[in-house]
C-alpha positions in Angstrom: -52.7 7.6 52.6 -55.0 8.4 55.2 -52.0 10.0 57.6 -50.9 12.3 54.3 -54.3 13.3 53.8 -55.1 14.1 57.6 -51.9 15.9 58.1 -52.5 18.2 54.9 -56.1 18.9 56.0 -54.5 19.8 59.8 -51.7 21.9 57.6 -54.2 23.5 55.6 -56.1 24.5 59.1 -53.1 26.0 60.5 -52.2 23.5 63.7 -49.2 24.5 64.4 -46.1 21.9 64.0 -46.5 21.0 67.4 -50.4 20.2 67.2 -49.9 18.0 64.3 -47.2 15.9 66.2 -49.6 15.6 68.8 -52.3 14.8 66.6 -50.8 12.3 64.3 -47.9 11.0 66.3 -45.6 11.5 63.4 -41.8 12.8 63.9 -41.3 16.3 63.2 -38.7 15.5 60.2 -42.0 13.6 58.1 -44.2 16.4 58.6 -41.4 18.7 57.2 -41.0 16.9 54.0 -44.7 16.5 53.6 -45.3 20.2 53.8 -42.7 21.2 51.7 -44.5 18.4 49.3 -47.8 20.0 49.3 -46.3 23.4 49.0 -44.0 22.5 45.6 -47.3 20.6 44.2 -49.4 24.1 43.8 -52.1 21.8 44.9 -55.2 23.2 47.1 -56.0 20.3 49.8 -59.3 20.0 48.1 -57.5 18.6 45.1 -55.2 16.4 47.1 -58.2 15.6 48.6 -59.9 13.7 45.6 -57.0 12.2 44.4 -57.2 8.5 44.6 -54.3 6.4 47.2 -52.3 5.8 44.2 -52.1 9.0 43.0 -51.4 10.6 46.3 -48.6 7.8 47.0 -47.4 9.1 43.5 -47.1 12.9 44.3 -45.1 12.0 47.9 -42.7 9.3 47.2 -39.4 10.4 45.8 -38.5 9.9 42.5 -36.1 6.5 41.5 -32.5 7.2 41.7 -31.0 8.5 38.0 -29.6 5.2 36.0 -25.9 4.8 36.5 -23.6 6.2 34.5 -22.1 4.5 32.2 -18.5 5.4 33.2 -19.6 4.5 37.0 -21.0 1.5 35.9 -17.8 0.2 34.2 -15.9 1.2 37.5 -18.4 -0.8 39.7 -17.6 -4.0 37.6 -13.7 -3.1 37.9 -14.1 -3.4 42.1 -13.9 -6.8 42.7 -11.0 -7.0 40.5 -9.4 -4.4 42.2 -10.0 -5.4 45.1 -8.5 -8.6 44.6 -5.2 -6.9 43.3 -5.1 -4.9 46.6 -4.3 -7.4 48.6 -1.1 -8.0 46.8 1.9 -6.6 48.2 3.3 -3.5 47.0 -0.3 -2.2 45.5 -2.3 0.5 46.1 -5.0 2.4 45.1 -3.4 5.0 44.1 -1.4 2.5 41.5 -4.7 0.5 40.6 -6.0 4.5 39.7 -3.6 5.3 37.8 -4.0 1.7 35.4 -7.4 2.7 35.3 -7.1 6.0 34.1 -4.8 4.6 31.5 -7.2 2.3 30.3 -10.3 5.0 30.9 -9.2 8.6 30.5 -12.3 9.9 30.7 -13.2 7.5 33.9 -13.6 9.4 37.3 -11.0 11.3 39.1 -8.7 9.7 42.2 -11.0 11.0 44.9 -14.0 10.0 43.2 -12.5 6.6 43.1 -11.5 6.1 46.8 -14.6 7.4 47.6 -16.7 4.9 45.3 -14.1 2.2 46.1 -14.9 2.8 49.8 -18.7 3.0 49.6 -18.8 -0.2 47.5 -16.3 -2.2 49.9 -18.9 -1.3 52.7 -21.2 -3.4 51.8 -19.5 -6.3 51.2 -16.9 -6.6 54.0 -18.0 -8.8 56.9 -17.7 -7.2 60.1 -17.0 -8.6 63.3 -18.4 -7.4 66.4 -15.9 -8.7 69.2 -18.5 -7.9 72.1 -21.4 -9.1 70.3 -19.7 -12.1 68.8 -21.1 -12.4 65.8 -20.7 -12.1 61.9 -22.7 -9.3 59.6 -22.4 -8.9 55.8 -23.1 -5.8 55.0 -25.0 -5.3 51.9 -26.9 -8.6 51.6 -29.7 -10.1 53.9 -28.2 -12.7 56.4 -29.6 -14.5 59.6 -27.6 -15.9 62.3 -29.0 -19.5 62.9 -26.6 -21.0 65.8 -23.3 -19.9 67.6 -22.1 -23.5 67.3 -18.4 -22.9 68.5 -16.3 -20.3 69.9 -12.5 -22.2 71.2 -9.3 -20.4 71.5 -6.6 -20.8 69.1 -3.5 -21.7 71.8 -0.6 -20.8 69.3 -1.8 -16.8 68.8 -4.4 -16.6 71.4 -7.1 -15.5 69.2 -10.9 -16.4 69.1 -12.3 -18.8 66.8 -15.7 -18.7 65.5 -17.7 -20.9 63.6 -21.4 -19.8 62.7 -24.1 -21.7 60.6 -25.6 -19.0 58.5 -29.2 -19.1 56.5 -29.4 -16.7 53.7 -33.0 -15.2 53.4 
């Protein structure tokens, strides 16, 4: 709290954006949002000031994210499910939408859906980086504990990796 209150009292003393950077070593993008803070708070820096650390953390964090809406929430349960049916042949979203808004008329519209759909498949798709050679799940907090084995596959030529992985 000691930066917030420091950077307000150089605000409040008019250093220019470039003196505070100096000053505080902060990027320019922090001391942006902090300003604009202080300004929407119609505090004086004398009030800021005698607030305690808990209250100042309180007036410069962002607010939680809105609860999900119900209808979202029903459509993020329906993902895995759907994501199992895309790997059928012959489906698509575009079908697996349609079902949906069968079953939900009131549920989100196609593009909402893709884009939802995509988002959420982000974070659980493991991605392989080829030059890197190793395995990443998105979404979820994974170490890499040993490379046991890489061995060609001689029939199709492709790489073959085998990882021991800790969960944290």
């Amino acid at each position: 709290m000691y930066n917030i209150r420091h950077i307000l009292r150089l605000h409040t003393q008019h250093q220019t954006t470039s003196e505070i950077v100096m000053q505080t070593g902060i990027p320019r993008s922090v001391l942006k949002k902090c300003r604009e803070e202080f300004n929407e708070s119609g505090l004086s820096f004398e009030e800021i000031n005698e607030l305690s650390d808990i209250d100042l953390a309180e007036l410069f964090t962002k607010p939680e994210e809105p609860p999900i809406s119900e209808t979202m929430q029903i459509l993020l349960n329906l993902f895995p499910s759907i994501d199992k049916e895309l790997r059928r042949r012959g489906v698509t979203r575009k079908l697996l939408w349609e079902e949906y808004r069968k079953k939900y008329p009131d549920g989100v519209s196609r593009q909402e859906f893709n884009k939802h759909f995509c988002k959420w498949k982000r974070r659980i798709v493991p991605i392989m980086h080829n030059g890197a050679h190793r395995l990443e799940l998105k979404g979820e907090s994974m170490r890499k504990k040993n490379l046991v084995e890489t061995e060609k596959i001689k029939s199709k030529g492709t790489p073959k990796m085998l990882l021991q992985v800790d969960k944290d």
